[in-house]
Backbone bond lengths (Angstrom), bond angles and torsions (degrees), N, CA, C in turn:
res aa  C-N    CA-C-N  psi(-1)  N-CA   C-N-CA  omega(-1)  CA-C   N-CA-C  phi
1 X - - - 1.444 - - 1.526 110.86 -
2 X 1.042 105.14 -42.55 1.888 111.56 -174.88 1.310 91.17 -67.60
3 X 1.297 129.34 -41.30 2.318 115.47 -156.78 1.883 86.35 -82.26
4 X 1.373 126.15 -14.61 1.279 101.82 -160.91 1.824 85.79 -90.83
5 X 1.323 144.62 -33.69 0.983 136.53 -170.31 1.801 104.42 -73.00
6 X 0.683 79.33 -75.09 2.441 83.84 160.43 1.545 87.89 0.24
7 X 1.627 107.21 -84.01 1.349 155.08 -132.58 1.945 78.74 -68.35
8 X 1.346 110.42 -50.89 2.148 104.44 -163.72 1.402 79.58 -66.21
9 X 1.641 116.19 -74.19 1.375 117.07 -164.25 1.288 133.81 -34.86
10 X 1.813 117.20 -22.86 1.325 109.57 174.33 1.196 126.17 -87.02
11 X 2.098 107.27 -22.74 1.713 122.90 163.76 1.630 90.76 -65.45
12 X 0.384 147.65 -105.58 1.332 149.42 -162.50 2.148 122.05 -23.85
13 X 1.208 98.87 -19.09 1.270 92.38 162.75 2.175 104.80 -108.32
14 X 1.109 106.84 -7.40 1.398 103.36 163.67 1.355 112.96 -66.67
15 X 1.363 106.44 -47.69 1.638 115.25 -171.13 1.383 119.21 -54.58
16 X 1.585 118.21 -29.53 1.578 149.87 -162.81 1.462 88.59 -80.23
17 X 1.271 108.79 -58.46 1.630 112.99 -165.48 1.611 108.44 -48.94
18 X 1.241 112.77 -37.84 1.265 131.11 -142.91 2.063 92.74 -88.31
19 X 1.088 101.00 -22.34 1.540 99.72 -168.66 1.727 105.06 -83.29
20 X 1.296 111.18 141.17 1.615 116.98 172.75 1.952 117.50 -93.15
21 X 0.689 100.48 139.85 1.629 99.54 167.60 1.552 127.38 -89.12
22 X 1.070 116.15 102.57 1.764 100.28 169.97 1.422 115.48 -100.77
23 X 1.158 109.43 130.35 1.176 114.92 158.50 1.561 144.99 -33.38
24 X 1.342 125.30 105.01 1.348 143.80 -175.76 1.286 105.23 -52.16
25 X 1.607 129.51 128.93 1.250 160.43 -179.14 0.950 119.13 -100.11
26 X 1.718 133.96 99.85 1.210 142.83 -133.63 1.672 86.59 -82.55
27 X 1.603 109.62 147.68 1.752 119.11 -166.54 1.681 97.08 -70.01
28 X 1.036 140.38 -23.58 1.267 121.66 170.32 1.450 133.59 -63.59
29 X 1.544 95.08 -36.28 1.511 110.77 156.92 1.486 125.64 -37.83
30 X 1.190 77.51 -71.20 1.750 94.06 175.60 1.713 116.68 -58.26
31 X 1.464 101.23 -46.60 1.924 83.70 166.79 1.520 126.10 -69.77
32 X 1.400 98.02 -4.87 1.377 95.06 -168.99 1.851 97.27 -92.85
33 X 1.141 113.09 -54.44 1.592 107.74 168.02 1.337 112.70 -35.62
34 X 1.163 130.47 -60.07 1.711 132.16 -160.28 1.542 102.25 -90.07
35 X 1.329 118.41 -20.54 1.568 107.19 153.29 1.363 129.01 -64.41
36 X 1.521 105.67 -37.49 1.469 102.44 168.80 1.535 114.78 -69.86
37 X 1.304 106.82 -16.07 1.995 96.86 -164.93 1.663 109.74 -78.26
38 X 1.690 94.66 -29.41 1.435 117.30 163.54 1.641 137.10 -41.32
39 X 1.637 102.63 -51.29 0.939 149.89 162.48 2.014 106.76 -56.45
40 X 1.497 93.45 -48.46 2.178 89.87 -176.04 1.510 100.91 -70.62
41 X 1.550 114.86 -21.17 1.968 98.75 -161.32 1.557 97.97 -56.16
42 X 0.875 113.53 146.00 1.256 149.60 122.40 1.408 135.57 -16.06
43 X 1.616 95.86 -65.81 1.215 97.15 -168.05 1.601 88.87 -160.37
44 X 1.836 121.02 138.94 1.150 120.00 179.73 1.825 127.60 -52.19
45 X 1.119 113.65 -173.49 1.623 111.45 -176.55 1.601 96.47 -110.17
46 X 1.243 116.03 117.24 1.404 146.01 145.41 1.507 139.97 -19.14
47 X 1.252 133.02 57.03 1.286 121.77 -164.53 1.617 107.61 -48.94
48 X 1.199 90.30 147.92 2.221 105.41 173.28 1.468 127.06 -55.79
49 X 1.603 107.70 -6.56 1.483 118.81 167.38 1.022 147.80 -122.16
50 X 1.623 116.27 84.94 1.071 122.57 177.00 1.771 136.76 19.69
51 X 1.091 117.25 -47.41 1.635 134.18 -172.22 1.763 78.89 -83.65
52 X 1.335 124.38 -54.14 1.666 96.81 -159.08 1.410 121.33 -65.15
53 X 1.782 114.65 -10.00 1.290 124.92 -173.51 1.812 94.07 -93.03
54 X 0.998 108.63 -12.20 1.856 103.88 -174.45 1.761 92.85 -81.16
55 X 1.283 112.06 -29.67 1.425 105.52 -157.16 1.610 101.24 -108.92
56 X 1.394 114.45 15.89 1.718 105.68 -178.92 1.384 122.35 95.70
57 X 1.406 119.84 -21.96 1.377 110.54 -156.82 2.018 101.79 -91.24
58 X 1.214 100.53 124.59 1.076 107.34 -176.76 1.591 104.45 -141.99
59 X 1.251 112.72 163.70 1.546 104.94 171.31 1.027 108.39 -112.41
60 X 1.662 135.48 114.12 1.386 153.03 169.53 1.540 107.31 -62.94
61 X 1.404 117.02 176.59 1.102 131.58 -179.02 1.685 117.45 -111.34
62 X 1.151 109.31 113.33 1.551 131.77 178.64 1.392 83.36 85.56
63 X 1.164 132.81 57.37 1.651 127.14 134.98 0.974 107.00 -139.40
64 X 1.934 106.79 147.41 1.263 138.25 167.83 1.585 130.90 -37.24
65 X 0.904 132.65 51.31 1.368 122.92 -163.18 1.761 109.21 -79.36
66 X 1.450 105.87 128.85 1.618 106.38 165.91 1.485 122.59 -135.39
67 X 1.247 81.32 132.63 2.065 100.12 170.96 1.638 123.06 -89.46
68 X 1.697 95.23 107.16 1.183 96.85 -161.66 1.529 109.80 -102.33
69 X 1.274 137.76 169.10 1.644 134.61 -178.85 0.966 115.77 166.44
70 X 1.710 128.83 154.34 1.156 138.32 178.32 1.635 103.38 -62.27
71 X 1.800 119.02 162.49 1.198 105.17 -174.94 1.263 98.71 -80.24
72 X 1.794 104.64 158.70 1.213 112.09 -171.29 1.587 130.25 95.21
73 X 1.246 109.60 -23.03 1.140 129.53 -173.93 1.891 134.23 -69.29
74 X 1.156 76.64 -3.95 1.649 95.34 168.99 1.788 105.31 88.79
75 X 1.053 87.20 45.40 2.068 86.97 -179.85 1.128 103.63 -91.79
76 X 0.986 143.32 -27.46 1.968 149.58 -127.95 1.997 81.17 -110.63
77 X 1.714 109.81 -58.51 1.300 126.19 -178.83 1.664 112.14 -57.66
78 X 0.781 106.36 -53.70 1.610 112.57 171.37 1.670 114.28 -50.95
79 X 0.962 127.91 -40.47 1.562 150.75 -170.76 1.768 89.79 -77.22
80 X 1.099 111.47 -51.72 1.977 112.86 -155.56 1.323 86.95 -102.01
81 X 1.363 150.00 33.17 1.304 144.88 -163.49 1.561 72.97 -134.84
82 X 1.667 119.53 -83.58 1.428 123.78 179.96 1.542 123.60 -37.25
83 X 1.216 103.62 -40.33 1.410 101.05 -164.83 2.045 104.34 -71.10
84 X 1.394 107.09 -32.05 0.923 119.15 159.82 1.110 158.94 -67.78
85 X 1.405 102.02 -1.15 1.146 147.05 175.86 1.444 112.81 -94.06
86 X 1.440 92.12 -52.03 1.829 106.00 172.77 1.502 113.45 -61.52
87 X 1.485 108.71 -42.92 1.613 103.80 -170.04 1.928 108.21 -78.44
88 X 1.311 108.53 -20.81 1.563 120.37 174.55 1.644 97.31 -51.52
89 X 1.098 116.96 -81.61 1.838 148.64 -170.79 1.455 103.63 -65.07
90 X 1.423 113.62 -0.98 1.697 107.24 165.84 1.794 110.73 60.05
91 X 1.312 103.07 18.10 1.361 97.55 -158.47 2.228 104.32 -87.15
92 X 1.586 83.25 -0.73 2.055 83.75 -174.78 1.831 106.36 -81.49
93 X 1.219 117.75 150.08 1.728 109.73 -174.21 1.513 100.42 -86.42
């Protein structure tokens, strides 16, 4: 029992070794970068279905957009459908 704990503890300080640190980016930074990237679109992000571009709904830049629904209702799916859609079509900045 003792050589097998030895034995975790030494994978386990190999594993430690093995990890890098980067440096944390103070949160203003970061809003301020992704505000500006916000700020470059162009042009809003696109849901994957046709009918929502017939009817307007698009998501603009620096607005609030919300998906609202009873629970259950497929909001969570709708969201990971788009977003996936977005990362397919390269279309996120």
């Amino acid at each position: 029992m003792h050589a097998e704990l030895i034995s975790l503890v030494n994978a386990a300080e190999r594993n430690l070794a093995r990890l890098t640190v980067q440096p944390v980016r103070p949160f203003a930074e970061v809003f301020d970068d992704t505000w500006r990237k916000l700020q470059s679109w162009s042009r809003g992000l696109r849901l994957p279905w046709p009918i929502t571009e017939k009817v307007g709904i698009i998501f603009e830049p620096g607005t609030l957009n919300v998906v609202a629904g009873q629970t259950s209702a497929g909001k969570t799916t709708v969201l990971l459908q788009a977003l996936l859609h977005w990362l397919r079509t390269n279309e996120l900045p």
